[in-house]
N, CA, C and O atoms as CSV, one atom per row, in Angstrom:
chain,resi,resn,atom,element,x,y,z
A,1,UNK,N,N,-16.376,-12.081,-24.094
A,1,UNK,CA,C,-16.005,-11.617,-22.774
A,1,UNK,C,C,-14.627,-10.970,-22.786
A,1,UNK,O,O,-14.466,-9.898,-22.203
A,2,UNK,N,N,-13.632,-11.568,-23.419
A,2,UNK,CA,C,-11.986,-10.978,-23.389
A,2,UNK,C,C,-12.400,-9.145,-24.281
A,2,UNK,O,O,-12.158,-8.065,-23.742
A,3,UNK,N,N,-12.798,-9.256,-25.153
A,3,UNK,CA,C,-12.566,-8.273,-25.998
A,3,UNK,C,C,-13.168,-6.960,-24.776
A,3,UNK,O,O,-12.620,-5.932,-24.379
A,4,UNK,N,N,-14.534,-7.587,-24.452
A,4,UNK,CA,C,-14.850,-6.353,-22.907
A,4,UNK,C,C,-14.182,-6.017,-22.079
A,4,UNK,O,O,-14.193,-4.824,-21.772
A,5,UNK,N,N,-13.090,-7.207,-21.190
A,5,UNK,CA,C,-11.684,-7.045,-20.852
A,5,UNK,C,C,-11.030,-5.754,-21.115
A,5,UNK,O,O,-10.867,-4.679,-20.539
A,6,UNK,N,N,-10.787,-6.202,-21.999
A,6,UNK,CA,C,-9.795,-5.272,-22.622
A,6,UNK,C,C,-9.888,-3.740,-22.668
A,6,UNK,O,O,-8.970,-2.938,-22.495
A,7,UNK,N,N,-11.117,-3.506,-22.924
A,7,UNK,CA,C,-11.776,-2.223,-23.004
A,7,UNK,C,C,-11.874,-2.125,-21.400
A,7,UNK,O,O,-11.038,-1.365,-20.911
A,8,UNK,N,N,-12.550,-2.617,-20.695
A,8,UNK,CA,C,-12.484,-2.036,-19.259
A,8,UNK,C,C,-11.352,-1.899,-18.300
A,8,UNK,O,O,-11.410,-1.027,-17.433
A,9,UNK,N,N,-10.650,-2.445,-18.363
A,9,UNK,CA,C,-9.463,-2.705,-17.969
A,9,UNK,C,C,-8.483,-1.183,-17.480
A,9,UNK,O,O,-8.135,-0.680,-16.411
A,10,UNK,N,N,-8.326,-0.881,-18.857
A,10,UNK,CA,C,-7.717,0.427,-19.244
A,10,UNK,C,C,-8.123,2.080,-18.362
A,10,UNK,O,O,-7.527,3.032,-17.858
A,11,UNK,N,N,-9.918,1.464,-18.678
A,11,UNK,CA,C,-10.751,2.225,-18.065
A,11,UNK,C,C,-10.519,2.223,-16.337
A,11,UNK,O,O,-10.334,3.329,-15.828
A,12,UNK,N,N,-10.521,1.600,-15.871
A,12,UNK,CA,C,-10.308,0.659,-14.536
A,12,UNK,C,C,-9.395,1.454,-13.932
A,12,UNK,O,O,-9.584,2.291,-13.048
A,13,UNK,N,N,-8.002,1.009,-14.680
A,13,UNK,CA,C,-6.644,1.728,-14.158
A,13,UNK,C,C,-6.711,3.004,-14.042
A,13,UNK,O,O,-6.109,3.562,-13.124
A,14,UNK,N,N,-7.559,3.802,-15.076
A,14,UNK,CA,C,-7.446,5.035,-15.077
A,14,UNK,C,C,-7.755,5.648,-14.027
A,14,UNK,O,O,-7.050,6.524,-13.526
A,15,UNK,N,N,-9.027,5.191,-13.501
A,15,UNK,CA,C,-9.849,5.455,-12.261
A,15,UNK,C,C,-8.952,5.905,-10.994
A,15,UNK,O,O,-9.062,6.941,-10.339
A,16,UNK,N,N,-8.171,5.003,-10.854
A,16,UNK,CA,C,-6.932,4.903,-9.906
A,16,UNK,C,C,-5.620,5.559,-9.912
A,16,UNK,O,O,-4.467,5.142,-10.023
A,17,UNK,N,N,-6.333,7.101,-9.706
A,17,UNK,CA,C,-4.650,7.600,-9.752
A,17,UNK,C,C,-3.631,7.289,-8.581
A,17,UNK,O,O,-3.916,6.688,-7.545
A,18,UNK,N,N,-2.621,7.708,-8.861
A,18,UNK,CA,C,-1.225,7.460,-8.068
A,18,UNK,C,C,-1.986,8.160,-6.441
A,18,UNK,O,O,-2.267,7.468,-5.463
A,19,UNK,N,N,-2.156,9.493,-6.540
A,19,UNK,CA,C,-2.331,10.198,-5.350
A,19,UNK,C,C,-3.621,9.199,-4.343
A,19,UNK,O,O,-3.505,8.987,-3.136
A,20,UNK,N,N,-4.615,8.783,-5.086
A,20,UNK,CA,C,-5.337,7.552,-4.295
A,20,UNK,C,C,-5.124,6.983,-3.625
A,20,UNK,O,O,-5.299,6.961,-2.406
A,21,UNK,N,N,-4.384,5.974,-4.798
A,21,UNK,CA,C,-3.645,4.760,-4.257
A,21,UNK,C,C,-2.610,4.594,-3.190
A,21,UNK,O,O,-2.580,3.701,-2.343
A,22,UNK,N,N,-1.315,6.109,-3.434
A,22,UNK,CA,C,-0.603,6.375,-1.788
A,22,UNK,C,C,-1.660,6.934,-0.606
A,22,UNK,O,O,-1.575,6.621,0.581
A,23,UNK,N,N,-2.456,7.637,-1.057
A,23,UNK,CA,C,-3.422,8.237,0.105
A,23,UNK,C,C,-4.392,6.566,0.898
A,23,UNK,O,O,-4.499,6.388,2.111
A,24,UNK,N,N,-4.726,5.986,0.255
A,24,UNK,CA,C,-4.944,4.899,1.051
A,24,UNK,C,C,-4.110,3.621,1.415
A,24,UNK,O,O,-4.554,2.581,1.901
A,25,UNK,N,N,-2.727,3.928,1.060
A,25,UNK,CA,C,-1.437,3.394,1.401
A,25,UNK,C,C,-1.245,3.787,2.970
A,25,UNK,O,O,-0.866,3.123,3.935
A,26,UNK,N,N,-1.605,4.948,2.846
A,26,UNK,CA,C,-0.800,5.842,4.188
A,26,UNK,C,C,-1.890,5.733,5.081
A,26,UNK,O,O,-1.619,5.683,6.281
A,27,UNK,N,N,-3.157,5.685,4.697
A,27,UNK,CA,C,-4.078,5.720,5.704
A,27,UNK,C,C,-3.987,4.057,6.337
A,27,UNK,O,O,-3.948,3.906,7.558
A,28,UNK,N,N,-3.957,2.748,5.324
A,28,UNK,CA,C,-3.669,1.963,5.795
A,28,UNK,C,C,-2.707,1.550,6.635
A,28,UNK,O,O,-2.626,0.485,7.246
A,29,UNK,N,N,-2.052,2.388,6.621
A,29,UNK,CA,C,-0.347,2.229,7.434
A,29,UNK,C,C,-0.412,3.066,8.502
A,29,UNK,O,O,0.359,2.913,9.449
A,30,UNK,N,N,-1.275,3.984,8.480
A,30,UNK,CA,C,-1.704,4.854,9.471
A,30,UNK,C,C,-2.276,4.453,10.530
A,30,UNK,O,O,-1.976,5.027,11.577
A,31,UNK,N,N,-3.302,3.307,10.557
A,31,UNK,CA,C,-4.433,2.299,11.096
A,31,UNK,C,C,-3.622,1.626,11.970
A,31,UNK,O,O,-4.251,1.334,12.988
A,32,UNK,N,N,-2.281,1.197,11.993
A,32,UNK,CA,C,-1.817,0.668,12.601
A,32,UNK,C,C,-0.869,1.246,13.503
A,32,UNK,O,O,-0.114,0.578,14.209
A,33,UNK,N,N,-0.932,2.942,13.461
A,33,UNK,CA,C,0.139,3.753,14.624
A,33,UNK,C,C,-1.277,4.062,15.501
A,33,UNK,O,O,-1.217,3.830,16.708
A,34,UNK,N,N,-2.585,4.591,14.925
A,34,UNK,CA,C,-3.570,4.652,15.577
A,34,UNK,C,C,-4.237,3.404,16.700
A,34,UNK,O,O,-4.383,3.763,17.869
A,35,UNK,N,N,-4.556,2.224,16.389
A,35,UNK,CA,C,-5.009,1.129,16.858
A,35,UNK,C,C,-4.252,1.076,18.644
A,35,UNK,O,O,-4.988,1.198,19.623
A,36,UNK,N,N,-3.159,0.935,18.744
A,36,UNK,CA,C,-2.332,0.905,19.864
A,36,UNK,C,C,-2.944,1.861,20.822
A,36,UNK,O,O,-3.619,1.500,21.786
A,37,UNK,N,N,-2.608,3.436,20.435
A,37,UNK,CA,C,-3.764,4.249,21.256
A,37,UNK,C,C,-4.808,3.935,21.138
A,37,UNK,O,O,-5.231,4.122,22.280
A,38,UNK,N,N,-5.675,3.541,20.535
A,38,UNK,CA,C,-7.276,3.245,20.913
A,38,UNK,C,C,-7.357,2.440,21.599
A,38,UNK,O,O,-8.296,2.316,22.386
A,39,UNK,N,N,-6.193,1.495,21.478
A,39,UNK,CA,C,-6.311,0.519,22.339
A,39,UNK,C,C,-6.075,0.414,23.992
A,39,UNK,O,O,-6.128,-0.532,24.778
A,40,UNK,N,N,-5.813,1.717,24.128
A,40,UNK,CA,C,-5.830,2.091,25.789
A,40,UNK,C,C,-7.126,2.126,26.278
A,40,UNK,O,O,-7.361,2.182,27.485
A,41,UNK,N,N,-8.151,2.093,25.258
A,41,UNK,CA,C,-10.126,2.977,25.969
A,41,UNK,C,C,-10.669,2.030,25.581
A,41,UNK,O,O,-11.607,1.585,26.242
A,42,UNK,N,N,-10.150,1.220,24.034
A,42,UNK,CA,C,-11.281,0.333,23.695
A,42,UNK,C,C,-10.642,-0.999,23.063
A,42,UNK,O,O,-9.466,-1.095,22.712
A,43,UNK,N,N,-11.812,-2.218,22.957
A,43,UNK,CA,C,-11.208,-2.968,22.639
A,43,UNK,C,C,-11.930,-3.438,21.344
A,43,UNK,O,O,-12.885,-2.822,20.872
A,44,UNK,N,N,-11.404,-4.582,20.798
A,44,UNK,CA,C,-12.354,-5.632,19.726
A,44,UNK,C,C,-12.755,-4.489,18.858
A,44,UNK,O,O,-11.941,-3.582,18.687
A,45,UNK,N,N,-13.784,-4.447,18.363
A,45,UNK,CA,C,-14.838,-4.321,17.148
A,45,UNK,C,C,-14.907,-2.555,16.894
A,45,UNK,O,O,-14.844,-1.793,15.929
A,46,UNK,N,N,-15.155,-2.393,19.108
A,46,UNK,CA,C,-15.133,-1.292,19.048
A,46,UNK,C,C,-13.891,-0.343,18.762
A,46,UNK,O,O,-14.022,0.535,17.909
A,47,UNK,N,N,-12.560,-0.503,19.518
A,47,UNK,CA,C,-11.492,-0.471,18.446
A,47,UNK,C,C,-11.124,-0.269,16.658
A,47,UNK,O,O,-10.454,0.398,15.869
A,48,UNK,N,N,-12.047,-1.311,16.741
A,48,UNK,CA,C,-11.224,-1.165,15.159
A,48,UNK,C,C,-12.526,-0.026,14.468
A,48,UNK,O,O,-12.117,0.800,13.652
A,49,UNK,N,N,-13.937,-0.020,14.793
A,49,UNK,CA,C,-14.937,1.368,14.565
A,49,UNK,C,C,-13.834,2.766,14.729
A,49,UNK,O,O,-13.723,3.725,13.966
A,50,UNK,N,N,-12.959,2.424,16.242
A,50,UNK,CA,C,-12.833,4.385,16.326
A,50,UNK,C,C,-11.493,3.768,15.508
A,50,UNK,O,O,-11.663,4.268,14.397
A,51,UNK,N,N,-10.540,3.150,15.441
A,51,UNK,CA,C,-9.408,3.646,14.251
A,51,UNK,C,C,-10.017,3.962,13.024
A,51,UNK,O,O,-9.591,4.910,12.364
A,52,UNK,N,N,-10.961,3.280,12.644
A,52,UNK,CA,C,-11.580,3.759,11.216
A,52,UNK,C,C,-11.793,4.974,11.276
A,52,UNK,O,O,-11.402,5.662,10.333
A,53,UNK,N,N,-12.453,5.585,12.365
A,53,UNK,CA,C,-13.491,6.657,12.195
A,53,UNK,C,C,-11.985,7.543,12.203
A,53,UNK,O,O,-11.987,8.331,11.258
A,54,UNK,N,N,-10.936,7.603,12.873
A,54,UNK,CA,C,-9.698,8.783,13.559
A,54,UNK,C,C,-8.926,8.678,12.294
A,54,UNK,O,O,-8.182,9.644,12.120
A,55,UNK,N,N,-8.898,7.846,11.438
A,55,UNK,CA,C,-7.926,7.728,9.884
A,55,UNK,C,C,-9.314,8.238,8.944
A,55,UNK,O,O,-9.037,9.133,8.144
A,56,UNK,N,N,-10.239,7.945,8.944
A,56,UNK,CA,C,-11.233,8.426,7.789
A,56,UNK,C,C,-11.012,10.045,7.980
A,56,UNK,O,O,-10.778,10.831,7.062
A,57,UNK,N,N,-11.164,10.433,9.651
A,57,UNK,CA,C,-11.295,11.849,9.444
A,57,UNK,C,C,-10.024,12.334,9.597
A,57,UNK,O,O,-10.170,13.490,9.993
A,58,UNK,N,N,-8.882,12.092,9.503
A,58,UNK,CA,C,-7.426,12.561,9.690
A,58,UNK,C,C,-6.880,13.455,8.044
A,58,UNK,O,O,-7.047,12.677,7.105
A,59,UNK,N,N,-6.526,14.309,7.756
A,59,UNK,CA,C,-6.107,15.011,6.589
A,59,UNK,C,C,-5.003,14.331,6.424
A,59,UNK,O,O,-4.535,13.432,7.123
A,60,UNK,N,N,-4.534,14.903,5.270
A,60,UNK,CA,C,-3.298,14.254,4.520
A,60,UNK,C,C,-2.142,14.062,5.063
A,60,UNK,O,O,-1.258,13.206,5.050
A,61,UNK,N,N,-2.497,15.715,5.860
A,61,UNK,CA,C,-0.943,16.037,6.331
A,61,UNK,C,C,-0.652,15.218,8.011
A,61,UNK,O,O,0.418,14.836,8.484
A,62,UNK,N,N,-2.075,15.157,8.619
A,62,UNK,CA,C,-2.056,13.947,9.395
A,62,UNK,C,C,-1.795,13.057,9.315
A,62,UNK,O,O,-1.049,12.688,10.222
A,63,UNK,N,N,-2.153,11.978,8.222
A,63,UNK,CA,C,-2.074,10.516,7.824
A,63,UNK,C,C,-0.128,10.762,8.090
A,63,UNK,O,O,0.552,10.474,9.075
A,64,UNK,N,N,0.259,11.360,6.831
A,64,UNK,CA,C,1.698,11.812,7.163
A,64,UNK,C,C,2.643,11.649,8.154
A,64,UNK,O,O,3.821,11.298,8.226
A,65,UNK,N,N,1.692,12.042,8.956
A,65,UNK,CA,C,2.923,12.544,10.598
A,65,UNK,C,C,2.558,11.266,11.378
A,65,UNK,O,O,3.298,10.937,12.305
A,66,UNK,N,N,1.389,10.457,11.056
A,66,UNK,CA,C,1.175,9.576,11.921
A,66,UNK,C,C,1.931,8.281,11.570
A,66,UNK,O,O,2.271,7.540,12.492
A,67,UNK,N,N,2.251,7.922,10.138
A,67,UNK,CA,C,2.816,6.933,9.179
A,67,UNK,C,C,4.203,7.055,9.833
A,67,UNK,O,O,4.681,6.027,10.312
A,68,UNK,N,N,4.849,8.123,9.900
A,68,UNK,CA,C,6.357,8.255,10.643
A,68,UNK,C,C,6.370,7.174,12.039
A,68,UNK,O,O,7.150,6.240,12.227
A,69,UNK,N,N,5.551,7.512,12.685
A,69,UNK,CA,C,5.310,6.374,13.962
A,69,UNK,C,C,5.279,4.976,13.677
A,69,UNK,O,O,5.458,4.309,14.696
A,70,UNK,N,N,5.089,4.214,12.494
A,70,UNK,CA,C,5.272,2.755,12.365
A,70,UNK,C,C,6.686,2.404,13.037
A,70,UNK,O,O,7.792,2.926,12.902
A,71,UNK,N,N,6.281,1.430,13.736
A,71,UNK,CA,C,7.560,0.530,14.608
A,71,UNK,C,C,8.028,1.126,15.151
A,71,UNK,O,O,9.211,0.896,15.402
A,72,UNK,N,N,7.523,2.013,15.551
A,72,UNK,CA,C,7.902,2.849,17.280
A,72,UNK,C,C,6.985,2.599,17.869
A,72,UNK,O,O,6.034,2.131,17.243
A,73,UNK,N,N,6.852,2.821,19.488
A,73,UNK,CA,C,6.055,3.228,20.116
A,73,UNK,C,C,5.850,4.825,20.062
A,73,UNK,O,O,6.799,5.605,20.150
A,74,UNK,N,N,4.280,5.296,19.882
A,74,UNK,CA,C,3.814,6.709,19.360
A,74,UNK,C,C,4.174,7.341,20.531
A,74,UNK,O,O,4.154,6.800,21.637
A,75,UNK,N,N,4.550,8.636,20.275
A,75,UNK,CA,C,4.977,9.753,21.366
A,75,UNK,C,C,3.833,10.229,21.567
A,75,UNK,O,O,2.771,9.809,21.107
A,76,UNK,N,N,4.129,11.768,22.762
A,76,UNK,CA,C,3.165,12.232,23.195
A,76,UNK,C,C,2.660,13.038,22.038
A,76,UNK,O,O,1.577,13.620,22.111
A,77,UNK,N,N,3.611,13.098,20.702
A,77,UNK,CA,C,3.111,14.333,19.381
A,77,UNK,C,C,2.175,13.403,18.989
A,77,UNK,O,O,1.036,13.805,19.223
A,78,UNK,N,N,2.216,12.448,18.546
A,78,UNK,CA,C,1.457,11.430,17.906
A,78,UNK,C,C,0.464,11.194,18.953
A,78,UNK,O,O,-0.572,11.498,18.362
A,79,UNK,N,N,0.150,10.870,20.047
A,79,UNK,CA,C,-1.118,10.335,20.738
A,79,UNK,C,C,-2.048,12.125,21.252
A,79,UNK,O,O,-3.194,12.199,21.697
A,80,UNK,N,N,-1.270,13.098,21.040
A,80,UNK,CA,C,-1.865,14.432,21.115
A,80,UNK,C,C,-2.770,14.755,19.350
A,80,UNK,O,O,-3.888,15.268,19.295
A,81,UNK,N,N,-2.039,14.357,18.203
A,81,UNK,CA,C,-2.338,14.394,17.247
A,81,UNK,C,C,-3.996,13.188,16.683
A,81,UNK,O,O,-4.750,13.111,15.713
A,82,UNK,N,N,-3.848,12.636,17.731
A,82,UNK,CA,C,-4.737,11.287,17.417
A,82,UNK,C,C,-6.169,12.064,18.442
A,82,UNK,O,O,-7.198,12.213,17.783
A,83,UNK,N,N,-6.214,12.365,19.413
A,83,UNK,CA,C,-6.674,12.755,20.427
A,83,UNK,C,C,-7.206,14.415,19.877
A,83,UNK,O,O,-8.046,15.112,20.446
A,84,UNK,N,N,-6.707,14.639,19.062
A,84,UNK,CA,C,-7.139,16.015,18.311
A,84,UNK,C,C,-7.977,15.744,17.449
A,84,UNK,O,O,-8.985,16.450,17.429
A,85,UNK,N,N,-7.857,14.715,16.520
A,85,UNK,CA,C,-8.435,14.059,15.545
A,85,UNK,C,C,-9.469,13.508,16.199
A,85,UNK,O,O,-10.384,13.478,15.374
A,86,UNK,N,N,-9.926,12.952,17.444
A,86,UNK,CA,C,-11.101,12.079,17.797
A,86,UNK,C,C,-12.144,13.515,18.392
A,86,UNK,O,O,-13.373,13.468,18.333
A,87,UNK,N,N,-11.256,14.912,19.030
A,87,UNK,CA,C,-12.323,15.864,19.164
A,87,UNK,C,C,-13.265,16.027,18.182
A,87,UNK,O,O,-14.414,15.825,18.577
A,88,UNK,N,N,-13.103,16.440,16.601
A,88,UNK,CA,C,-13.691,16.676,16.324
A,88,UNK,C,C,-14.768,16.129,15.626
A,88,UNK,O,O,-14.846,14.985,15.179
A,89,UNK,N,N,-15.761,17.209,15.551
A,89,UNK,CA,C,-16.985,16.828,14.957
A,89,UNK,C,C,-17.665,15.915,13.784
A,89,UNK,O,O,-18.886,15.843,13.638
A,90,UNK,N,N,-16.834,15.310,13.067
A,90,UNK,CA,C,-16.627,14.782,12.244
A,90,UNK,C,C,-16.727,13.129,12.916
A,90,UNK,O,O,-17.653,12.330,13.055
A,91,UNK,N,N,-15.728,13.115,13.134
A,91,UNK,CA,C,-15.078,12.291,14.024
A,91,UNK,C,C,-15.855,11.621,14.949
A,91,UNK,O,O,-16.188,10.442,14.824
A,92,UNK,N,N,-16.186,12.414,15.973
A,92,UNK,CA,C,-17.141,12.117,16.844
A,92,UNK,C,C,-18.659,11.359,16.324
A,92,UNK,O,O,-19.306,10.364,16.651
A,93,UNK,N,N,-18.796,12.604,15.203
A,93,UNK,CA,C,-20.463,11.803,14.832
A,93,UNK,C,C,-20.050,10.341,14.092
A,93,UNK,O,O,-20.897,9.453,14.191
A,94,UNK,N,N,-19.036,10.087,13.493
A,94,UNK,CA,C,-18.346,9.221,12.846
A,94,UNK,C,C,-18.571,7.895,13.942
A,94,UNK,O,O,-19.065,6.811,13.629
A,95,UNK,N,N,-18.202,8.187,14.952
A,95,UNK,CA,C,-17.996,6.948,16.452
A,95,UNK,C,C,-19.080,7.084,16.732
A,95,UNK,O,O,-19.432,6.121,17.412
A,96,UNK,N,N,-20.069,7.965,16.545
A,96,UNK,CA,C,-21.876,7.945,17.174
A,96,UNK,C,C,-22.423,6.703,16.056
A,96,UNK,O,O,-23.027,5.678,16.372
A,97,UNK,N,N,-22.080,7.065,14.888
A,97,UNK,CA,C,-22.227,6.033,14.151
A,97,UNK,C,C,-22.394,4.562,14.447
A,97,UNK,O,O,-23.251,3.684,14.542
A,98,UNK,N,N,-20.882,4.823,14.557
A,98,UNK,CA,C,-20.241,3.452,14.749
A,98,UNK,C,C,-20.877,2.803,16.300
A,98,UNK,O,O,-20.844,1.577,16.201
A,99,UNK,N,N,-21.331,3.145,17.419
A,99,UNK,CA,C,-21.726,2.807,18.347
A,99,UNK,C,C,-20.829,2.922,19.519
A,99,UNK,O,O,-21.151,2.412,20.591
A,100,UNK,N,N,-19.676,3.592,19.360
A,100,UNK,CA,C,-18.547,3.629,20.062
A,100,UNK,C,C,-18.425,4.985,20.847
A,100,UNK,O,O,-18.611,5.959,20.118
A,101,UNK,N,N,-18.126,5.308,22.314
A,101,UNK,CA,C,-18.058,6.778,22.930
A,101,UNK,C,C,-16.730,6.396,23.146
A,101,UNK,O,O,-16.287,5.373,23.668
A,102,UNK,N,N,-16.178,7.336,22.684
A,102,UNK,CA,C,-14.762,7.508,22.969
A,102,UNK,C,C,-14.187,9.124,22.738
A,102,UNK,O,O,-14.087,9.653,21.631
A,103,UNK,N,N,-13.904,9.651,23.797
A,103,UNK,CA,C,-13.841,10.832,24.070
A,103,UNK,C,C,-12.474,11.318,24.086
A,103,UNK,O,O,-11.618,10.507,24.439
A,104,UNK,N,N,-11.999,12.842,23.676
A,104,UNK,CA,C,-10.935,12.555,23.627
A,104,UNK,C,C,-9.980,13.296,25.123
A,104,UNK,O,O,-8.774,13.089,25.250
């Protein structure tokens, strides 16, 4: 079993580049400037469906601008930026999914 270890391991790490690993850094950190606004329309389960769905479909350069907002309360750039992100189509079918109408 160790010697397979060893060999996968390596393999493993590789998998995981740097740009990943911050890209779901930021989206995770992102989840939590988002949640607050959702939390004006929705609550519980359904909540945490549309933050998923508004960070899954948010670009890089979104995740970005939204991560700046930790431990503030989000401005009107940030809850306009979130609210842009739930228009679209993506997005939307994303919350059809999820069972959630939340409009933006």
């Amino acid at each position: 079993m160790r010697p397979l270890l060893v060999v996968l391991v390596p393999v493993v790490l590789a998998a995981c580049s740097p740009k990943d690993v911050a890209d779901k850094i930021g989206r995770r950190t992102a989840e939590s400037v988002v949640r607050p606004i959702v939390d004006d329309r929705l609550s519980g389960a359904q909540a945490d469906a549309a933050t998923n769905c508004v960070v899954q479909s948010a670009t890089a350069a979104e995740v970005q601008a939204l991560v700046r907002d930790v431990g503030v309360y989000a401005g009107t750039s940030t809850e306009a930026t979130v609210w842009a992100i739930v228009a679209r189509s993506e997005t939307q079918a994303c919350l059809a999914a999820s069972g959630v109408a939340l409009g933006a």
